[in-house]
GUMARVEX-878333 format. One line per 4 residues: number of its first residue (from 1); their letters; for each residue z, x, y of N, C-alpha, C, O. Coordinates in nm, 4 decimals. Atoms other than C-alpha are relative to their C-alpha. Example, Ala and Ser with C-alpha at 12.3 -4.5 7.8 and 13.67 -1.06 7.14 Angstrom:
// residues 2
1 = as = 0.0000:0.0890:-0.1190:0.7800:1.2300:-0.4500:0.0000:0.0900:0.1200:0.0665:0.1936:0.1181  -0.0060:-0.0820:-0.1190:0.7140:1.3670:-0.1060:0.0730:-0.0770:0.1090:0.0899:-0.0261:0.2198;
This chain:
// residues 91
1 = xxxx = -0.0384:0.1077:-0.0848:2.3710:6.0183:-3.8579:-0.0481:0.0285:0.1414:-0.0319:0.1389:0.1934  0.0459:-0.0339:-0.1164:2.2161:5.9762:-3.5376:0.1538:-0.0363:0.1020:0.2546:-0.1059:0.0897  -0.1239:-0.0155:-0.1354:2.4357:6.0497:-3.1994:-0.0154:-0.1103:0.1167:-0.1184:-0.1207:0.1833  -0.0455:0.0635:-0.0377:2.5923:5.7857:-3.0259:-0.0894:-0.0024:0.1623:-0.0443:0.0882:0.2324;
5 = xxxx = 0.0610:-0.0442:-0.0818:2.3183:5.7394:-2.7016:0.1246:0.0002:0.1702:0.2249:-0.0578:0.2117  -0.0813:0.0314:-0.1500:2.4548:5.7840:-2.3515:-0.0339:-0.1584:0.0832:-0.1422:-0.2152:0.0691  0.0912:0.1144:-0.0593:2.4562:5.4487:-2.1125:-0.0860:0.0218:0.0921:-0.0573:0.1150:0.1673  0.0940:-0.0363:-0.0976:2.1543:5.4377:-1.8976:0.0380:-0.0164:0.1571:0.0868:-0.1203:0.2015;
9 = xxxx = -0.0360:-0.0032:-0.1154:2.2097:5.5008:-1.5728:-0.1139:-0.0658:0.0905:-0.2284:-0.0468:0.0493  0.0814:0.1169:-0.0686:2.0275:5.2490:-1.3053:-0.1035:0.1043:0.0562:-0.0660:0.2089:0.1092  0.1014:-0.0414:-0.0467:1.6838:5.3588:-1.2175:-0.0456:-0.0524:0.1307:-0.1245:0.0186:0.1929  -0.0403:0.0133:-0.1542:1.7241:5.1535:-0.8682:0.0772:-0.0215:0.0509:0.1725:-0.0883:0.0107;
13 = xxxx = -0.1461:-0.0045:-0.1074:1.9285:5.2075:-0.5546:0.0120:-0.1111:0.0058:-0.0723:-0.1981:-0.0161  -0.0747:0.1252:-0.0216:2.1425:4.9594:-0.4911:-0.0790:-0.0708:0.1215:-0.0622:-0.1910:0.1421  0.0789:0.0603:-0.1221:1.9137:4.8917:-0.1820:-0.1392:-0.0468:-0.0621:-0.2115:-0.1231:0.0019  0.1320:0.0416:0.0266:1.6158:4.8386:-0.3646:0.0215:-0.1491:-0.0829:-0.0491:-0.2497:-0.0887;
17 = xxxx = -0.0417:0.1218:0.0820:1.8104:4.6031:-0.5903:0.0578:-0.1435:0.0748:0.0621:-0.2593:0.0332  0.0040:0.1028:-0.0610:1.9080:4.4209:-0.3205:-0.1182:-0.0871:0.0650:-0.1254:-0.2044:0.1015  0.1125:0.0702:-0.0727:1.5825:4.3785:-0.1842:-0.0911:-0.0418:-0.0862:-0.1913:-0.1002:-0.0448  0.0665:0.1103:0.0981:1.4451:4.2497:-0.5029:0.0685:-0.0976:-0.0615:0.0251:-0.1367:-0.1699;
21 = xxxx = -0.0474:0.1041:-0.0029:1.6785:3.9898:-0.5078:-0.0143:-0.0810:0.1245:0.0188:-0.1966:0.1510  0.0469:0.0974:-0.1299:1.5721:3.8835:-0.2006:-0.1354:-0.0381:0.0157:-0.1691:-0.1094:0.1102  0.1366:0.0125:0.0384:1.2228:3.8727:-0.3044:-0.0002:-0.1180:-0.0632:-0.0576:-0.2215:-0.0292  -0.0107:0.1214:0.1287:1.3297:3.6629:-0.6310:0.0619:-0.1310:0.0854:0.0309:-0.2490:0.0689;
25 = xxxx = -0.0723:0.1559:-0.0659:1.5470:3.4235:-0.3970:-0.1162:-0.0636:0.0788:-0.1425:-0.1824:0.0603  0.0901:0.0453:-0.0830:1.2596:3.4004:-0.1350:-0.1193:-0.1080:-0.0724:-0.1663:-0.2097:-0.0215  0.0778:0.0477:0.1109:1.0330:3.3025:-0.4501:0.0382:-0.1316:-0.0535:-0.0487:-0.2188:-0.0518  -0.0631:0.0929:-0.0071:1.2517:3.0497:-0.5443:-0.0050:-0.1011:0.0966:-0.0596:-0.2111:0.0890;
29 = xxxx = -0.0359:0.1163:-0.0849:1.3481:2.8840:-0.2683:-0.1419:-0.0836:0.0690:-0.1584:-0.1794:0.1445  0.1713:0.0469:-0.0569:0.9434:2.8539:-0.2191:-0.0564:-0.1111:-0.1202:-0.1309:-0.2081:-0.1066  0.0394:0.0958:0.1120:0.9001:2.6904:-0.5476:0.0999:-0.0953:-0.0102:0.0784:-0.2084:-0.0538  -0.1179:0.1821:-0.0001:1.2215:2.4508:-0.5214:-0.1057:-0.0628:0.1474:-0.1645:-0.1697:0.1315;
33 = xxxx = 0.0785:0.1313:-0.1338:1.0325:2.2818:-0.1953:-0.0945:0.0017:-0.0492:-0.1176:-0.1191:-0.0444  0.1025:0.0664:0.0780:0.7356:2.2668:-0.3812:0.0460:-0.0453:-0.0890:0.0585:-0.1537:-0.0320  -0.0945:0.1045:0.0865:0.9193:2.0968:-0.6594:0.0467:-0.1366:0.0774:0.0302:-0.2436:0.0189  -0.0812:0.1075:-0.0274:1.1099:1.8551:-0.4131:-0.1040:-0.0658:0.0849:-0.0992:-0.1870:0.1057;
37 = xxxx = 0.1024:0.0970:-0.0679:0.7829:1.7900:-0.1964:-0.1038:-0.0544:-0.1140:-0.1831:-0.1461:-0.0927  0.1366:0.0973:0.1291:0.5513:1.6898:-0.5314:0.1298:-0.1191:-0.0326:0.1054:-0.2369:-0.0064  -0.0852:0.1091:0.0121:0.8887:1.4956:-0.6276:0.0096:-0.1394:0.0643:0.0196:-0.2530:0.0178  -0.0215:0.1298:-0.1163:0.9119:1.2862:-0.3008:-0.1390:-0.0525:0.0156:-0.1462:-0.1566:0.0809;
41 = xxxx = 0.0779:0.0236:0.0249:0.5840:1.2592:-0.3554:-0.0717:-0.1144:-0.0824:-0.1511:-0.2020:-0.0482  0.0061:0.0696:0.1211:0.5714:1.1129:-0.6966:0.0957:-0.1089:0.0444:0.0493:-0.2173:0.0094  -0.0424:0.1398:-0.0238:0.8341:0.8498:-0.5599:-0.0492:-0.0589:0.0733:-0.0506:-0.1804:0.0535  0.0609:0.0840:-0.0758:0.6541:0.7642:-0.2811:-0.1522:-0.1030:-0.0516:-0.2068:-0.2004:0.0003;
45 = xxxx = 0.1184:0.0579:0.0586:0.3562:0.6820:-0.5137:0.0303:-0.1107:-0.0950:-0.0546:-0.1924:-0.1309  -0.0582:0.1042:0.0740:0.5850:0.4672:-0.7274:0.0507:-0.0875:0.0856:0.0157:-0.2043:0.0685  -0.0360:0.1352:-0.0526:0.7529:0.2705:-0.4916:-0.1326:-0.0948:0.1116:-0.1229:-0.1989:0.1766  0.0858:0.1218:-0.0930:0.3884:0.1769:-0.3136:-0.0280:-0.0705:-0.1503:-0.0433:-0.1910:-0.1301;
49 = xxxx = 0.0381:0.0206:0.0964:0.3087:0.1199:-0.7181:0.1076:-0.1459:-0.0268:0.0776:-0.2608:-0.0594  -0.1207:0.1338:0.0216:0.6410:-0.1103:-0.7434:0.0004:-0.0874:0.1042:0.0774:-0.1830:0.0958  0.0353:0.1272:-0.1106:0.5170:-0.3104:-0.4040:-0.1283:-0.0767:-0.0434:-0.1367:-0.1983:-0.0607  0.0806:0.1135:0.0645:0.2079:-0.4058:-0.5268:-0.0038:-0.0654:-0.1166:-0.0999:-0.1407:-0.1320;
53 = xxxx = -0.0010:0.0781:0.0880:0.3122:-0.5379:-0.8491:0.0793:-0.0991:0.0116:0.0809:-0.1883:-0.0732  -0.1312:0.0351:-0.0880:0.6129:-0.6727:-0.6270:-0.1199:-0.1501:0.0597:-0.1137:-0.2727:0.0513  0.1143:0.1161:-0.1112:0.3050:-0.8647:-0.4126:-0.1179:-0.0777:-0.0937:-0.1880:-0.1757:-0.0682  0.0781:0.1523:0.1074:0.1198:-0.9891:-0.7591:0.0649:-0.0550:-0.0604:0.0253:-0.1639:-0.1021;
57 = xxxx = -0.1008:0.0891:0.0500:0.3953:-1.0938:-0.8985:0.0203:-0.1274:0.0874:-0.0070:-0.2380:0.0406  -0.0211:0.0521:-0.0843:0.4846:-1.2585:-0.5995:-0.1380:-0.1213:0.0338:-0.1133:-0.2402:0.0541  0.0811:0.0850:-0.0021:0.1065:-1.4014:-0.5628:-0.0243:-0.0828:-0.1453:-0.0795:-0.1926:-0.1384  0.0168:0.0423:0.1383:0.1025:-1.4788:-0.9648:0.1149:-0.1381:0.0062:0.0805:-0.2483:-0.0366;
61 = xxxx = -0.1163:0.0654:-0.0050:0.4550:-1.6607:-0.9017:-0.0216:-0.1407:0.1072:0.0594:-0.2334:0.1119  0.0200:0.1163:-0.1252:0.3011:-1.9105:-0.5962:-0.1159:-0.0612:-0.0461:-0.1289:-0.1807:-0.0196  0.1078:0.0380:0.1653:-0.0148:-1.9498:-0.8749:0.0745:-0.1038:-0.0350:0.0609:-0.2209:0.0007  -0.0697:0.1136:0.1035:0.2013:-2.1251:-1.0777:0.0625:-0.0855:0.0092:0.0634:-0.1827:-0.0664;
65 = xxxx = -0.0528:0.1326:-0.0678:0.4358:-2.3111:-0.8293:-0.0963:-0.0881:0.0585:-0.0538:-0.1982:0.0938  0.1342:0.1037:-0.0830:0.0829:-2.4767:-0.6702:-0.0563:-0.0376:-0.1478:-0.1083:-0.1492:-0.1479  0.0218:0.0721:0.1237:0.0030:-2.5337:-1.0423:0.0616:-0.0892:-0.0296:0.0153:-0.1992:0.0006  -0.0873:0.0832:0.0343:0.2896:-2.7001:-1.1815:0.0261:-0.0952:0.1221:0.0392:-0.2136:0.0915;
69 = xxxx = -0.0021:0.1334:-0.1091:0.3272:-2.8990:-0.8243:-0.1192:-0.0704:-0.0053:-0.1120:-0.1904:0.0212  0.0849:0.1017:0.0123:-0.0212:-3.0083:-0.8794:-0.0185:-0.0940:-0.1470:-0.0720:-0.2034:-0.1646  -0.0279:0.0659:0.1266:0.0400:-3.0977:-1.2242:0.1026:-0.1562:0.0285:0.0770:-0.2743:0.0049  -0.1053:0.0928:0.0082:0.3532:-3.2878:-1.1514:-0.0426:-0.1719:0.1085:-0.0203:-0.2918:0.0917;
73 = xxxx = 0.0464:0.1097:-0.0485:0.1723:-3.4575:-0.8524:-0.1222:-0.0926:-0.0306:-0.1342:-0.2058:0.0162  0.1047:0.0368:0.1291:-0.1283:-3.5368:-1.0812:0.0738:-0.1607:-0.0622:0.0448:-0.2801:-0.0554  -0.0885:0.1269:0.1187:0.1452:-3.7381:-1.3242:0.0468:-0.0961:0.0788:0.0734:-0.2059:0.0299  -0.1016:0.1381:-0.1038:0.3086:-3.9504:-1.0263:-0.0706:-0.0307:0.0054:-0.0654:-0.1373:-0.0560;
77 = xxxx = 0.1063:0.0737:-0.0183:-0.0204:-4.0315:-0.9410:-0.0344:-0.1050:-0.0538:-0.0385:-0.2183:-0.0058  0.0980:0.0488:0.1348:-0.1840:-4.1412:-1.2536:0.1215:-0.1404:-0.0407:0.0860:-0.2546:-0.0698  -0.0570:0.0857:0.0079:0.1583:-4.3120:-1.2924:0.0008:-0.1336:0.1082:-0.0194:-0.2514:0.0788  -0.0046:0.0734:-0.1521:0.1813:-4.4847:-0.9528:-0.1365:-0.1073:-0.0288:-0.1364:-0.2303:-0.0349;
81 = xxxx = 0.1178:0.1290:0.0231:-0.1971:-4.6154:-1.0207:-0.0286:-0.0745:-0.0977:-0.1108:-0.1661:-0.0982  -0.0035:0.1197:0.1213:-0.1231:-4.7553:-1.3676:0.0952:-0.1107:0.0536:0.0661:-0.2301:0.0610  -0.0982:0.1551:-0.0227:0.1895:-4.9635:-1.2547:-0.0463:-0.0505:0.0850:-0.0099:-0.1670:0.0692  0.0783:0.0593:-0.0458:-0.0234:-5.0681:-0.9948:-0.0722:-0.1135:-0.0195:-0.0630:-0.2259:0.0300;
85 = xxxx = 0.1226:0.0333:0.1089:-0.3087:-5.1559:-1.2224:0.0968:-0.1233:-0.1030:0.0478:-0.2310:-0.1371  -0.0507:0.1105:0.1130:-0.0395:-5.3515:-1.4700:0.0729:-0.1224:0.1122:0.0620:-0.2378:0.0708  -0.0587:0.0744:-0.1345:0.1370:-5.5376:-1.1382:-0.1237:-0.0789:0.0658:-0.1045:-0.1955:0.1002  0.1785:0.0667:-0.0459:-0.2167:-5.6591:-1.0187:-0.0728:-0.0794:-0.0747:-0.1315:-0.1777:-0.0296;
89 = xxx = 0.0435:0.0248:0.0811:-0.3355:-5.7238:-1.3064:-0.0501:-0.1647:-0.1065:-0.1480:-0.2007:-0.1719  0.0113:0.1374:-0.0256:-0.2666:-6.0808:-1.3516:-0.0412:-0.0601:0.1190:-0.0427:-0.1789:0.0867  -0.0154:0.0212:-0.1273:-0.3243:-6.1568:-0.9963:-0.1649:-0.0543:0.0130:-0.2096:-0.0905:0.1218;
């Protein structure tokens, strides 16, 4: 049967261990702001992305009200110059 090992005892001072946690935090806290500046980033590229579909929508949407108003004023027309045309008509 093999013998029960001893626990290992820490191979760095408590000072060294602190100062490679201050390494790892420094590391960190360098890659969270690169994280939160590509982030603010990526929204700022979506909300110019959600204005211009915001501004063709918006031009697609004034398309179709100058359509349908020319449509509609088209039909009064066409109407207007038939009852005209049938009111005259004997005349």
């Amino acid at each position: 049967m093999a013998a029960p090992q001893k626990p290992k005892t820490p191979q760095r001072t408590p000072e060294q261990i602190t100062r490679d946690l201050a390494t790892e935090r420094a590391g960190l806290e360098k890659a969270f702001d690169g994280l939160r500046d590509e982030l603010e980033e990526a929204a700022d590229v979506m909300t110019r992305k959600a204005t211009q579909v915001g501004v063709i929508g918006g031009v697609a949407v004034a398309g179709v009200a100058a359509g349908v108003g020319a449509l509609v004023g088209s039909v009064v027309a066409v109407r207007g110059v038939l009852r005209f045309r049938r009111r005259h008509r004997d005349d």
